[in-house]
C-alpha positions in Angstrom: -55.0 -5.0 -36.6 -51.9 -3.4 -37.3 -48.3 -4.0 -35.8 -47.6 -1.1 -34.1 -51.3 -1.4 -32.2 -50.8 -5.3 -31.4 -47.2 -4.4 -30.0 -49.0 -1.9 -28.1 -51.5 -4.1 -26.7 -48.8 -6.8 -25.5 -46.5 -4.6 -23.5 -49.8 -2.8 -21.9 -51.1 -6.3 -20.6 -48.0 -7.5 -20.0 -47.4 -4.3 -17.6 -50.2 -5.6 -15.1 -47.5 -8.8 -14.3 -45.4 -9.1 -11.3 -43.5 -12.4 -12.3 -40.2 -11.3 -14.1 -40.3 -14.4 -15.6 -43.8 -14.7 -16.4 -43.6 -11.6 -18.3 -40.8 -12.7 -20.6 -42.0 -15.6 -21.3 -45.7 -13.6 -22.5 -43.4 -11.1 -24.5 -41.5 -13.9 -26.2 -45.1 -15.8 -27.0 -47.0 -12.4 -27.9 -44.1 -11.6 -30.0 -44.4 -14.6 -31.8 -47.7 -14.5 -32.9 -47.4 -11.4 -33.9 -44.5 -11.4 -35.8 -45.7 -14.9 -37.6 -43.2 -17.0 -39.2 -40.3 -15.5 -36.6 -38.6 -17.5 -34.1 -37.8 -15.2 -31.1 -36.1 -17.1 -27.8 -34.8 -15.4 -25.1 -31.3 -15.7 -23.6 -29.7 -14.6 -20.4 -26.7 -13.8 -22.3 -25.0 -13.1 -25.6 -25.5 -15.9 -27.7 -23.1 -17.0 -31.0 -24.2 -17.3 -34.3 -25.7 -15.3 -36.7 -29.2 -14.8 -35.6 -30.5 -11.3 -35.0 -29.7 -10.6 -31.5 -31.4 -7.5 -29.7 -30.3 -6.7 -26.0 -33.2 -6.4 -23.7 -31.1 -3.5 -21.6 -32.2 -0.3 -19.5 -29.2 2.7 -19.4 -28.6 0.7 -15.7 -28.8 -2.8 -16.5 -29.1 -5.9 -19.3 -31.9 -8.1 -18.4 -31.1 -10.4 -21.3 -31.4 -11.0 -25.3 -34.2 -11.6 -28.2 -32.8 -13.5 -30.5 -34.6 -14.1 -33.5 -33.5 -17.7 -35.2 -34.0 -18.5 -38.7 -34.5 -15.6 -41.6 -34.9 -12.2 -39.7 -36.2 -9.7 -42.9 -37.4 -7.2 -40.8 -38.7 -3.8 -43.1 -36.9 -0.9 -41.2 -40.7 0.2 -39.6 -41.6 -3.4 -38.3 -37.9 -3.8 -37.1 -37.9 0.0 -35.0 -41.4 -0.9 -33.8 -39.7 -4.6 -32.5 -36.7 -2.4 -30.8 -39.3 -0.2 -29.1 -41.7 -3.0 -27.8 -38.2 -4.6 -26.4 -37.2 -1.5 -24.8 -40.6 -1.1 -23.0 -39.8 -4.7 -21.9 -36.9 -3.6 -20.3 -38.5 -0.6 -18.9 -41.1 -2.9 -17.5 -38.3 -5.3 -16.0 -36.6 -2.7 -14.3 -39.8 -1.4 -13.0 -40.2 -4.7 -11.1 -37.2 -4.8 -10.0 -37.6 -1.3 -8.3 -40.6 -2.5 -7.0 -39.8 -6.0 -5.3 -37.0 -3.9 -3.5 -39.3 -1.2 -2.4 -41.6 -3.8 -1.1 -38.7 -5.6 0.6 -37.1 -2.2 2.3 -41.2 -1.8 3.2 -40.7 -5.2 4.8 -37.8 -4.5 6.4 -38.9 -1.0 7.7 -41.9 -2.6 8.7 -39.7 -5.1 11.1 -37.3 -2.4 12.3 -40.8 0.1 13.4 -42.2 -3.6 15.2 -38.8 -3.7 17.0 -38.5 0.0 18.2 -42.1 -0.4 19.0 -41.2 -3.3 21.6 -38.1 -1.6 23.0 -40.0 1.4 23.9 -43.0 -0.4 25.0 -40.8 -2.0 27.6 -39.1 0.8 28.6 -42.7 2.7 28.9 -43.4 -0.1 31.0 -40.5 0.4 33.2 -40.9 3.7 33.6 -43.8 3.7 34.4 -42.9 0.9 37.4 -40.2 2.9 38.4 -42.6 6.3 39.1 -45.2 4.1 40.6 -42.5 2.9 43.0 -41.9 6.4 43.3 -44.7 7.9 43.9 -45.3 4.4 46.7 -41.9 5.6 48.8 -43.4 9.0 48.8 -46.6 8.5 50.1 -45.0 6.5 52.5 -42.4 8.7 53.6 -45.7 11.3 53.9 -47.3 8.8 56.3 -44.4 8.6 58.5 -43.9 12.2 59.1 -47.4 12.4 59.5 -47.0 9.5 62.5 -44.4 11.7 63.7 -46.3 14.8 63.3 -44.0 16.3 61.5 -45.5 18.2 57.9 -45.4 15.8 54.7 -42.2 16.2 52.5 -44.4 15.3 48.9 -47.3 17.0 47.3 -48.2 14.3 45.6 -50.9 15.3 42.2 -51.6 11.9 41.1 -52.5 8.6 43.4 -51.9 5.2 42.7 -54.3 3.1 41.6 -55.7 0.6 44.1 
C-alpha cells in the first residue's frame, strides 16, 4: 500500500472517534507504523531540542505538537503528505470540539425548554383554577338572582365539570 493511501485510511477511521484523546493517541500509533523507523510523540506544548516539531493547529486554535525524535529524513512528498495527515488531525480535533459544545448548548437548551415547560404548566394550572373559580361565583351569583327573581347577570357557555 502506498503512503498517501495508508495516511488516508488512518485519519478516515480515526474520524468515527469521539475521545480527543483517544484519537491522538491512534494518530500517534497509526503514524508510527506507517512511517517505520520514526519516533513521533505528542506534546501539549513546544518542546526544546532539535527534533522535528510540527504544530497540530487549526487557523483558531493549537491542539498540540508531533514531534518526531531521532533522524527525521523525510523526502519532500512523504514529509507534505505527514503535514497534511496532521492538519486533518486538527481539523478532526476541532470538529470535536464543536461538537461536545453543540451537544452541551443541546443540553442546556434542553434544561432551559424543561424549565419554561414547568413554569407555564403551573401557571396553565392556575389559570385555569382561577376561571373555574370564576365561572363558580357566576353561576352562583345566577342562582341568587334567580332566588330573587331577578334575570341572571352571566351567560355562561361552558359548565363546570362535576
Amino acid at each position: 500500500m502506498n503512503l498517501a493511501h495508508e495516511l488516508f485510511l488512518l485519519t478516515a477511521h480515526l474520524s468515527q472517534l469521539r475521545s480527543q484523546d483517544h484519537h491522538i493517541q491512534l494518530f500517534i500509533e497509526g503514524i508510527n507504523d506507517i512511517f517505520f523507523g520514526q519516533e513521533f510523540a505528542w506534546l501539549s506544548e513546544k518542546g526544546t531540542g532539535n527534533n522535528l516539531q510540527i504544530p497540530v493547529s487549526t487557523r483558531a486554535k493549537t491542539y498540540g505538537i508531533i514531534v518526531c525524535r531521532g533522524e527525521s529524513d523525510f523526502d519532500a512528498e512523504s514529509f507534505a503528505l505527514l503535514q497534511n495527515a496532521i492538519q486533518m488531525l486538527a481539523i478532526a480535533l476541532e470538529k470535536l470540539e464543536q461538537d461536545h459544545f453543540i451537544s452541551d448548548q443541546q443540553l442546556h437548551l434542553q434544561h432551559l425548554v424543561a424549565e419554561k415547560t414547568r413554569e407555564l404548566t403551573r401557571f396553565n394550572n392556575h389559570m385555569v383554577g382561577r376561571e373555574v373559580r370564576m365561572i363558580a361565583l357566576k353561576e352562583e351569583v345566577n342562582e341568587l338572582l334567580k332566588k330573587m327573581g331577578e334575570p341572571e347577570k352571566y351567560k355562561i357557555s361552558c359548565s363546570l365539570p362535576t
